[in-house]
N, C-alpha and C positions, 0 to 999 in steps of 0.2 A: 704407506703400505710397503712390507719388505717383500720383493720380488720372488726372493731368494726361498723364502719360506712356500712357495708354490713351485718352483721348476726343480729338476731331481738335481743330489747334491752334486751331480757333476756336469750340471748346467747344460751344454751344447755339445757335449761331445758326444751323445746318439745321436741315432735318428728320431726328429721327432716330428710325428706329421699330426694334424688334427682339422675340425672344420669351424668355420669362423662366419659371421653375419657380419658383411659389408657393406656399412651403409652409402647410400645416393651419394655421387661425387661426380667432378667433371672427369676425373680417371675411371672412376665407376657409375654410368648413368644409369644404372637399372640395379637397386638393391638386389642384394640374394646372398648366398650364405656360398661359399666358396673352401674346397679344401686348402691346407696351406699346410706348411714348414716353419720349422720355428730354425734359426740359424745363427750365432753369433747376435744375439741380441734383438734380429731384425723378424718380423714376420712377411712371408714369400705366397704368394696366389700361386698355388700352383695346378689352378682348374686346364692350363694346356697341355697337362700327363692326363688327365681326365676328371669329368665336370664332378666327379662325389669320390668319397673315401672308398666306397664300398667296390670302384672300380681299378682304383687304385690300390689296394691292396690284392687284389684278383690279377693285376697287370704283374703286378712287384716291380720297387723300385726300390735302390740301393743309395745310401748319403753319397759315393762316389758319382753317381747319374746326377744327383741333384745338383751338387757343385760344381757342375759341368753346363748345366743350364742355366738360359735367362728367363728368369720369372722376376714380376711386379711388384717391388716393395708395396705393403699395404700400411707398415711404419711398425716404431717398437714394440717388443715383445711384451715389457714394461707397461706402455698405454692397453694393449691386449687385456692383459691381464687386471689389472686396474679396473681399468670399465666393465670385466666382467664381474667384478668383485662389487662397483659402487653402481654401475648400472645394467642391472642383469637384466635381460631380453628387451635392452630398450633401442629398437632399432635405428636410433640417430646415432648412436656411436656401434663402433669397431669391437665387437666380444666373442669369447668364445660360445661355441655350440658344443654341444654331446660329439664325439668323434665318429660314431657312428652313425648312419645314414641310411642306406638301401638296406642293410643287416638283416636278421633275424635277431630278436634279441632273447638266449634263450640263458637257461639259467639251472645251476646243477644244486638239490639241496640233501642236506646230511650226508656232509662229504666228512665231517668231523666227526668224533666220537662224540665229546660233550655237547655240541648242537644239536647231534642227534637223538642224545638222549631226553635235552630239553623240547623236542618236537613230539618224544612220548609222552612227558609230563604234562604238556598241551592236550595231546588228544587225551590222555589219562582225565584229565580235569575239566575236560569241555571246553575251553576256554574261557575256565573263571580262576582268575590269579590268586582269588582268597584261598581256592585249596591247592593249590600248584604244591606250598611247601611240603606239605604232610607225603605228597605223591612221590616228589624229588627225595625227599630222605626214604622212601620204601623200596624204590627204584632203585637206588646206590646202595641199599643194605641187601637186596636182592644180588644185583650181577658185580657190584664193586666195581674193578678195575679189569676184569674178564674180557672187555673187548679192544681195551685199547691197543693192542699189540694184533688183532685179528686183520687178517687178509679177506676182505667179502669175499663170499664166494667157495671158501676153500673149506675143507673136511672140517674142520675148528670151527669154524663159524656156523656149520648146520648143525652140526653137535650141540653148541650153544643156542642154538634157535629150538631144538629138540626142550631143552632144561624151559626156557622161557614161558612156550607151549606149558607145561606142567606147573609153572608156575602161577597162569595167569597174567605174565607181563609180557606175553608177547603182541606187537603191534606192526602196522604198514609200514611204521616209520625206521623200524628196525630188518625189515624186509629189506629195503635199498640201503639202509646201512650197513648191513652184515651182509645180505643177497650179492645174487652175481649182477646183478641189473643195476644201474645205479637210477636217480632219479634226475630228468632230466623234463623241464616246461618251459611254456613260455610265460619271460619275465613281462615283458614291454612288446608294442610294437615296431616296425619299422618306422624311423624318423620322430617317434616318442619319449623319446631319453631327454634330458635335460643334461647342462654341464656344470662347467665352475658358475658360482655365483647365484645361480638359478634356485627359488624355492622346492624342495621339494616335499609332495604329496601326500596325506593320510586321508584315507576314507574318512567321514565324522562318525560311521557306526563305533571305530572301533576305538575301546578303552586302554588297550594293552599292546604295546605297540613298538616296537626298536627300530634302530639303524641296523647292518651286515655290513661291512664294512671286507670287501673282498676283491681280490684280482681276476679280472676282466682280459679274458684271452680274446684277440684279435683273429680268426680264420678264417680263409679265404673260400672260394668255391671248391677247392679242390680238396681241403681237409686240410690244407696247412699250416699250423702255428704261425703266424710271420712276429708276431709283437703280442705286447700287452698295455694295459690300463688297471684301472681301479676303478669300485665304482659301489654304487649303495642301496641295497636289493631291499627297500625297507620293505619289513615282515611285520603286521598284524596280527598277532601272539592269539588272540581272543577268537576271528575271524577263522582263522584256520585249524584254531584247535577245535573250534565246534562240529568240523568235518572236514576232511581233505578235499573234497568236492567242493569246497568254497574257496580252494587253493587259487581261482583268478579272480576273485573279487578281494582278497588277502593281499594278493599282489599286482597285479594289474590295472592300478589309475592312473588318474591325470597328475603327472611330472611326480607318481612313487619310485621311478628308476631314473637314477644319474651316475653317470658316466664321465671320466677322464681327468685332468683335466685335456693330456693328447694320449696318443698311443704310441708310444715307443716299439719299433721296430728291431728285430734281431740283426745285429752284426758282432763287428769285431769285439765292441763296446759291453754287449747286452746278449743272453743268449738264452735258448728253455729253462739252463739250470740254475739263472738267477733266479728265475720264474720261480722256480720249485725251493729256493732258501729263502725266500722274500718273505720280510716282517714286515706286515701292514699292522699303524696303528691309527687308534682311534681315540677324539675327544671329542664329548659333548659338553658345551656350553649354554646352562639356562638360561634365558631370559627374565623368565618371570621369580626364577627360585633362587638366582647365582648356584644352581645345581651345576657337579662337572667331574664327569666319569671319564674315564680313560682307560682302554681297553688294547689288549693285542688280537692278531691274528697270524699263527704261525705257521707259513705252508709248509714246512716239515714234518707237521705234524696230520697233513693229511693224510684220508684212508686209501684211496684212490687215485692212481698219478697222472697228471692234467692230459696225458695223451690217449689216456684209457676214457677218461671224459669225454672229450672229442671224438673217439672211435665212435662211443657208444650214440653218440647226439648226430654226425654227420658221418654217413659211410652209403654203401651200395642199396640199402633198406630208402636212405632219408636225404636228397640232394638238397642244397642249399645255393643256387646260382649267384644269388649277389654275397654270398658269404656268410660270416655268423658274430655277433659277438657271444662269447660265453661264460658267464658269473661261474664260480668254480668253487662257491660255497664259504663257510664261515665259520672257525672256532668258536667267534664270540658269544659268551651262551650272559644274557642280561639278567644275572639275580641279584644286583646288587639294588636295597633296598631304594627309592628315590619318596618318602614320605613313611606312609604307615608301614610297621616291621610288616614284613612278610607278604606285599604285597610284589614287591619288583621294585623293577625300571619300567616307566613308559613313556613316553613324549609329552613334552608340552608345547603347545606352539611356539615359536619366536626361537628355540633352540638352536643354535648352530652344533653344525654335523661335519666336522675336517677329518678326512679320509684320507692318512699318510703312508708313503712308503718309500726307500731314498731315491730309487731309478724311477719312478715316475714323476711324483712332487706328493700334493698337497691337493684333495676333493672337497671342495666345501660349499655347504648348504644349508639353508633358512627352514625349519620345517613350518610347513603349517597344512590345513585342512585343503584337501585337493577339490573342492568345492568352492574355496578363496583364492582358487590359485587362476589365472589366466590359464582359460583352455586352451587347448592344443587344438591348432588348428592348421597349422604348416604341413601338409602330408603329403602324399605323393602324388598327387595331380598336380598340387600346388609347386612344388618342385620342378616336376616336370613342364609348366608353364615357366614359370623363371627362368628354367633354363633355356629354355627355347627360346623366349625375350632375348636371352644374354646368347644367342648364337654359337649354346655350347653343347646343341643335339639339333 
């Protein structure tokens, strides 16, 4: 396994903090899942700044405070990584978890022009992929290239929402793309995310079905940006085109949101406006087909800029005490065909799903049916017992 190809290309020089399952040992006699620091190769417990992520980014902590303290080798970064790779949630060994924890995990969608357009083509077709194409080509001879340059919200974009109306193509989904609102739900819940290595999830209803492949802002209680992540908002195409009101059964099962592999923290190193030039890419690997797409996602080319996200998701309307993670949407629009012309892309089991970009690293995930997958059952009683065991509440 190359390391290298999961930690970002400039290895230890942020801050990288994330949360990790530490198994029973004579240094650790009561399992539990512990946040940590990744440093110079070594990974650091660092539950005595405080017992979860979600409090520690609430406290803030700076790389300068950290190597300043003495925290608990829990051993290589290299083994971390490793065993989350060959033994995912298997609690005899040392793995990563989702970096989030107490959070909210919420999630921003048609923040793109072409995502957004393919979420009309969805509801346009009900969620049936055999007529998507005929929809997609009537769409694009309709408004062309008309929105890509629009600001929601502004005199241009109602003007254009006015032409659509009279056209017949107007829809919800063009509403928060072009509108002043943007769209903004919840992905996951608290403590439900999965991380590196971990399977993740599809409903079995659903036939039609992708990865998102998108960066994952870090916020605290108070609305603050501190860092970021990656992470993979899987979207059932079928599911949610047959109604928006199916949008949490679409998106919200067991281990459909995964997160990190850590969260990278803002300093000297890493700051919002990497945030906002960050190329995240994507590769799928079939199991069953040797199928294997590769996709970008450019956040320069968003419509909405991440802090206007965040306004809209956390402010004096909507508190968030232990914080937020927030998905912040997705270029990636899936038409490339994977079998019959003109059906799509859509998953097959046994897939691998690696979610890249350089200041983070490398997300990667097994997909299969979230009905095959170990439930989630870790939540916040659970936690909150653990930690109380481990004398760290």
């Amino acid at each position: 396994m190359q390391i290298d190809t999961y930690l970002p290309s400039d290895q230890y020089t942020g801050t990288l903090i994330g949360r990790a399952w530490v198994p029973q040992s004579s240094d650790f006699p009561i399992a539990g899942p512990t946040p940590i620091w990744l440093h110079d190769s070594n990974v650091y417990d660092i539950s005595s700044i405080a017992p979860t992520c979600s409090e520690i980014l609430n406290i803030g902590i700076s790389k300068k405070q950290l190597e300043a303290g003495n925290f608990r080798s829990l051993g290589s970064v290299a083994a971390l990584y490793a065993n989350s790779i060959q033994h995912p949630l298997d609690k005899n060994y040392l793995h990563l978890l989702s970096p989030f924890d107490l959070q909210a995990i919420k999630a921003c969608g048609v923040t793109f022009v072409s995502s957004m357009l393919e979420r009309v083509i969805e509801e346009k077709a009900e969620g049936n992929a055999d007529v998507a194409k005929g929809i997609r080509q009537k769409i694009y001879d309709t408004i062309g290239s008309s929105v890509n340059n629009l600001v929601p919200g502004s005199t241009e974009a109602l003007a254009l929402k006015e032409i659509l109306i009279k056209e017949n193509m107007w829809s919800q989904y063009l509403e928060v793309g072009i509108g002043p609102y943007a769209e903004v739900f919840t992905k996951s819940q608290p403590l439900s995310s999965v991380g590196l290595g971990a399977q993740v999830g599809l409903h079995p209803i659903s036939s039609w079905n992708n990865p998102e492949p998108e960066i994952v802002l870090a916020v605290n209680n108070q609305g603050k940006i501190v860092g970021s992540t990656i992470g993979n908002d899987v979207n059932l195409r079928d599911v949610e085109g047959r109604s928006a009101l199916l949008l949490g059964k679409a998106k919200d099962n067991n281990a459909s949101c995964s997160i990190g592999p850590i969260i990278r923290l803002f300093d000297d190193s890493y700051s919002l406006d990497d945030v906002r030039s960050s190329l995240v890419t994507l590769n799928v690997k079939g199991a069953q087909d040797e199928y294997e797409l590769d996709a970008t996602n450019d956040m320069v080319q968003i419509s909405r800029d991440v802090e206007d996200l965040v306004s809209q998701t956390i402010s004096d309307c909507h508190q968030y005490p232990d914080g937020l993670a927030l998905f912040t949407g997705t270029l990636f629009t899936p038409t490339q065909d994977r079998g019959e012309a003109g059906k799509g892309f859509t998953h097959k089991t046994g897939d691998i799903v690696s979610i890249s970009t350089k200041h983070i690293g490398t997300l990667q995930n097994t997909v299969d049916f979230s009905n095959q997958i170990a439930p989630w059952e870790f939540g916040i009683s659970a936690l909150m017992k653990n930690l109380a065991q481990r004398n760290l509440i």
